[in-house]
C-alpha positions in Angstrom: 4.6 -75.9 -162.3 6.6 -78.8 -163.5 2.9 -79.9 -166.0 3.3 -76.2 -167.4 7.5 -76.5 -168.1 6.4 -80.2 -169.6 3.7 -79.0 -171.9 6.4 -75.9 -173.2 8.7 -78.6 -173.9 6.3 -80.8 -175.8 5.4 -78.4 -178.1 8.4 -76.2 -178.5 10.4 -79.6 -179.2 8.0 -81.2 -181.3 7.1 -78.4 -183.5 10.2 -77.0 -183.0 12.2 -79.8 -184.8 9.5 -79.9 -187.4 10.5 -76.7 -188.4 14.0 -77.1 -188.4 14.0 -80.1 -191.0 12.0 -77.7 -193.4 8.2 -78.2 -192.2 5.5 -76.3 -193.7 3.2 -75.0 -190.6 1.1 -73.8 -192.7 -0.7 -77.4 -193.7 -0.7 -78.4 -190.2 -2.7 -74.7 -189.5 -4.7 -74.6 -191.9 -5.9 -78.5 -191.5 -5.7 -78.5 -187.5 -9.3 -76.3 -187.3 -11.5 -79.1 -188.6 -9.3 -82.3 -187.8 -9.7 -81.2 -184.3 -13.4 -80.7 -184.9 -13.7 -84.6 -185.8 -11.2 -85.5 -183.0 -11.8 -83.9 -180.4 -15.7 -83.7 -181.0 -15.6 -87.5 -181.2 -13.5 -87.6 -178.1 -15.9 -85.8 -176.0 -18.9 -87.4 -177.6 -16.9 -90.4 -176.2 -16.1 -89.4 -173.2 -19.9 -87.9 -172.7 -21.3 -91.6 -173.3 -19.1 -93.5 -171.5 -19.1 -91.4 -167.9 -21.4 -90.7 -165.2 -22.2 -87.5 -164.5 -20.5 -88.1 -160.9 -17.3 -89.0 -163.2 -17.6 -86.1 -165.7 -17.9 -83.6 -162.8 -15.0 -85.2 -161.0 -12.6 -84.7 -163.9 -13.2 -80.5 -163.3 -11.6 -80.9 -159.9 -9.2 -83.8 -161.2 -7.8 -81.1 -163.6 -7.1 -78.3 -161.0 -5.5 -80.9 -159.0 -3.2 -82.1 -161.9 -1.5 -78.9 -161.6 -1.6 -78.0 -157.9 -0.8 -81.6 -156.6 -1.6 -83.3 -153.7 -4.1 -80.8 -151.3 -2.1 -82.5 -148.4 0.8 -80.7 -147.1 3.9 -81.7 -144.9 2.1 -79.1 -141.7 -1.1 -80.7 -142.7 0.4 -84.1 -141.6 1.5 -83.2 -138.6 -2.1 -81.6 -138.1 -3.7 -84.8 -138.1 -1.0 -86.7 -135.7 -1.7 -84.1 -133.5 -5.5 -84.3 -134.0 -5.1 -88.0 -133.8 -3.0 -87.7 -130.5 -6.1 -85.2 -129.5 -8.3 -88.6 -129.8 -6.5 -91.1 -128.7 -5.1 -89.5 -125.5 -8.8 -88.3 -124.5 -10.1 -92.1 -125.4 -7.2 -93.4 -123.1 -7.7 -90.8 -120.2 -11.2 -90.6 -120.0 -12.7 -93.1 -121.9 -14.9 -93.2 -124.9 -17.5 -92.2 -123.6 -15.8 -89.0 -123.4 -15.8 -88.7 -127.2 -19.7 -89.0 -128.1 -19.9 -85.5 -127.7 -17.3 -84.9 -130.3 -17.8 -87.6 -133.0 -21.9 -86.7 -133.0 -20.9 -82.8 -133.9 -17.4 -82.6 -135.0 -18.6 -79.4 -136.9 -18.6 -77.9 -132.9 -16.0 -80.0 -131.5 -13.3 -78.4 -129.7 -10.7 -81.0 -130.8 -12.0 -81.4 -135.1 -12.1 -76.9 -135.0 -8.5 -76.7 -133.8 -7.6 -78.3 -136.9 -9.6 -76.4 -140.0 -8.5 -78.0 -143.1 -8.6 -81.3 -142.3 -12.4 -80.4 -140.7 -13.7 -79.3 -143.9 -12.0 -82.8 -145.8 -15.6 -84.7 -145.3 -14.2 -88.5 -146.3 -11.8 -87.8 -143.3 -13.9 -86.5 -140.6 -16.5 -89.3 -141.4 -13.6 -91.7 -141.6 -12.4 -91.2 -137.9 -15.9 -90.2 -136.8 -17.5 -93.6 -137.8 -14.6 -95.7 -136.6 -14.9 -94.3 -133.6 -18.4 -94.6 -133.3 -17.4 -98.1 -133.7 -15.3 -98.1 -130.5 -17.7 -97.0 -128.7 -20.5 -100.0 -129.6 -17.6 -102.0 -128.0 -16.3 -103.2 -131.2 -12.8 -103.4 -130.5 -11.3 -106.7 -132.1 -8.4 -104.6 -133.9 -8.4 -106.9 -136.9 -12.1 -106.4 -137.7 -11.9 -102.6 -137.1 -8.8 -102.6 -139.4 -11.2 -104.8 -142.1 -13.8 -102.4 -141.7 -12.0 -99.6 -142.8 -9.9 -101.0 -145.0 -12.9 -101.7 -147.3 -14.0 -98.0 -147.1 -10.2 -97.3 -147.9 -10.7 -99.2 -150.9 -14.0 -97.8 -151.7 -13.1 -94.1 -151.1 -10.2 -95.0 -153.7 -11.4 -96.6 -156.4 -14.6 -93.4 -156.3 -11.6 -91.0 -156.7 -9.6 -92.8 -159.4 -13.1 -92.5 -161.5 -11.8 -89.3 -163.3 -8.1 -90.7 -163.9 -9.7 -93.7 -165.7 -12.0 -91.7 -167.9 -9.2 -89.4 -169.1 -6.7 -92.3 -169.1 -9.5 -94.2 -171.8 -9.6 -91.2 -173.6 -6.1 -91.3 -174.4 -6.4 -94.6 -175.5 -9.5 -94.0 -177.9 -7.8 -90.5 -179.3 -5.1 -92.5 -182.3 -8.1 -94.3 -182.8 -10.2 -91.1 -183.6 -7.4 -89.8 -185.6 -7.3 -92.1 -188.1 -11.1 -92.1 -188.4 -10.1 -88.3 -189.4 -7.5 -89.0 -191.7 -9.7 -91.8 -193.2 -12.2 -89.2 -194.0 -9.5 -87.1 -195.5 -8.4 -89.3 -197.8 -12.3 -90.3 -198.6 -12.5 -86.7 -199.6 -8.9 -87.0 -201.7 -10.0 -89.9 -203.5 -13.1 -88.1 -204.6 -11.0 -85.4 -206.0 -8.3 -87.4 -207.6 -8.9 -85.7 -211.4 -7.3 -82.6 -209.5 -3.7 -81.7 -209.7 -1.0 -83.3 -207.8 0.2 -80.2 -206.0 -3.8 -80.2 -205.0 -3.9 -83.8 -203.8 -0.3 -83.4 -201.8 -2.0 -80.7 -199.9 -5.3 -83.0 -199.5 -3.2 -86.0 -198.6 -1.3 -83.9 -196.1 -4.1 -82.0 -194.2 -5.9 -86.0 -193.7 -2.8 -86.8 -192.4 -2.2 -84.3 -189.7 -6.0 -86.4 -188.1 -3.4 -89.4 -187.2 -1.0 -86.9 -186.3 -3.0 -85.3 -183.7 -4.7 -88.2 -182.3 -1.4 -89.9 -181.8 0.3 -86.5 -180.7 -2.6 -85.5 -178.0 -3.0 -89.3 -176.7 0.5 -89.7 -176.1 2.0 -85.9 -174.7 -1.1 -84.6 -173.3 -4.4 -86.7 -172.4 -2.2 -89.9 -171.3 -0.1 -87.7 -169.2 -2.4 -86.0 -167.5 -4.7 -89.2 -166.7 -1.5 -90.9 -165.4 -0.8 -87.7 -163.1 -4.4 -87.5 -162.2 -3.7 -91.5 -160.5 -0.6 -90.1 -159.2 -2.2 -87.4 -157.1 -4.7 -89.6 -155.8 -2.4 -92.2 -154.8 -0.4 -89.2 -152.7 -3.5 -88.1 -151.0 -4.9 -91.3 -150.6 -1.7 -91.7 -147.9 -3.5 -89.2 -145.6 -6.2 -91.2 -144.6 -4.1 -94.4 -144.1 -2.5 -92.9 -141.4 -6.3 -92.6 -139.8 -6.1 -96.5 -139.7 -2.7 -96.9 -138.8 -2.9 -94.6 -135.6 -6.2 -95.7 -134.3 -5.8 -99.9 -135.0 -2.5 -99.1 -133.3 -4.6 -97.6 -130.6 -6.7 -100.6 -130.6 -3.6 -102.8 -129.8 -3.3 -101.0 -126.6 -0.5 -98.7 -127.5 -0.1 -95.4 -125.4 -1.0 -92.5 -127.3 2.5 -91.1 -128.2 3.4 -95.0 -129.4 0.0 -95.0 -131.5 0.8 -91.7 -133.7 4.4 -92.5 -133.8 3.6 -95.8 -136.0 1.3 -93.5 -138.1 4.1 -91.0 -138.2 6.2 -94.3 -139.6 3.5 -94.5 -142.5 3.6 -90.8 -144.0 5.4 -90.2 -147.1 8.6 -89.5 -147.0 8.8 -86.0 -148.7 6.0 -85.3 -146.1 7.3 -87.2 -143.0 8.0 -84.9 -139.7 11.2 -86.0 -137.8 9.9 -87.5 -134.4 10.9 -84.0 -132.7 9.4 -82.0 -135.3 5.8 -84.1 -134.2 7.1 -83.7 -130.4 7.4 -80.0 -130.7 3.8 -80.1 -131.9 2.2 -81.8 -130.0 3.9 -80.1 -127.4 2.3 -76.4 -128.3 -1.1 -78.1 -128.3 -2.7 -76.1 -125.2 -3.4 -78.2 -122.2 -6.9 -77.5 -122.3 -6.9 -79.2 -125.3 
């Protein structure tokens, strides 16, 4: 909501004062067609060359998620303390042994299904599913369980940020691409410089709207939405570190309440439950649960 308000503003202001001081919209019309043509073909060309087609289809799902924001919710936090409570409490009651049956087919498990959304998030599922499957080979040195997943942390993150990083080096290469625009306007003036002046102001002016653009698009729109592209990630990359907070804290021995208490500690404040807002839910989880 707030990306559609910002992009009213950046055109109604920008334009809008243009207008006021006696700007002619025509020359920016009737030069924006083709300067965009050489910009913003060159910027895709660009783009094109520079990504992987992993990258290139990321950036479609990027985009939806620029406006929508984070897919994680404040209820979907709570899901996955509760889920995580689900775990830990069955690991500590009966064992791990007791969780093969879950971790092998989570897709049938009658602890992942309770909990939809986060079941069909596959990074997550495989997340706990693996370390657990780590537990359960008796590897249960907290400090290299915590490595271990830190690293696919750190992998999982710098995959996603692929998209944010192509559209963040567009907006760098777009001023760039602008003046190769307005360099080829002014090509074109000087080979017209027998014509009147009235004819070369309104040559010089069209190649000059190429730096315009470049600069304008780089700056209020591409930049921006690269920048909130990292943002997003950054938010939703919060959800899985409270996987590795609750089960290394389960490692340490901690009770199950204790362990998702110090992963409620970690989740972001705007989404954070009060500790009898995650008592009341994990409270309504059935007992045969």
């Amino acid at each position: 909501m707030f990306q559609i308000i910002g992009i009213v503003l950046l055109f109604g202001l920008v334009f809008g004062s243009y207008i006021m001081t006696g700007g002619n919209m025509g020359v920016i019309l009737h030069a924006a067609p083709h300067e965009m043509m050489a910009i913003g073909g060159a910027g895709v060309a660009a783009f094109l060359i520079a990504n992987s087609m992993t990258v290139i289809k990321g950036c479609g799902g990027a985009f939806g998620a620029l406006f929508k924001g984070p897919k994680w919710k404040a209820s979907d936090y709570r899901d996955l303390l509760a889920l995580l409570f689900l775990l830990t409490k069955t690991m500590k009651s009966k064992g791990v042994i007791a969780l093969e049956s879950h971790i092998e087919n989570p897709k049938e498990s009658s602890i992942f299904t309770r909990f939809p959304k986060i079941a069909k998030d596959h990074f997550a599922i495989d997340f706990i599913c693996d370390t657990l499957r780590m537990m359960t080979m008796n590897l249960e040195d907290p400090h290299q369980v915590e490595d271990a997943m830190e690293k696919q942390l750190e992998k999982h993150h710098h995959e996603a940020l692929g998209p944010s990083h192509a559209i963040t080096n567009l907006a760098d290469a777009l001023p760039a691409l602008g003046i190769v625009a307005a360099v080829l306007g002014v090509i074109k003036t000087m080979g017209a410089i027998t014509e009147p002046p009235e004819v070369l102001g309104e040559m010089i002016g069209s190649a000059l709207v190429g730096t315009f653009l470049g600069v304008f698009l780089a700056y209020g729109l591409v930049g921006p939405f690269g920048n909130r592209m990292k943002e997003v990630v950054e938010e939703e990359g919060a959800f899985y570190r409270i996987i590795q907070a609750v089960l290394v804290a389960h490692l340490h021995g901690n009770a199950a309440q204790i362990s998702v208490e110090i992963g409620r500690g970690n989740v972001p404040s705007g989404a954070q439950p009060s500790f009898l807002e995650l008592e009341e839910a994990l409270s309504n989880i059935p007992a045969e649960a």
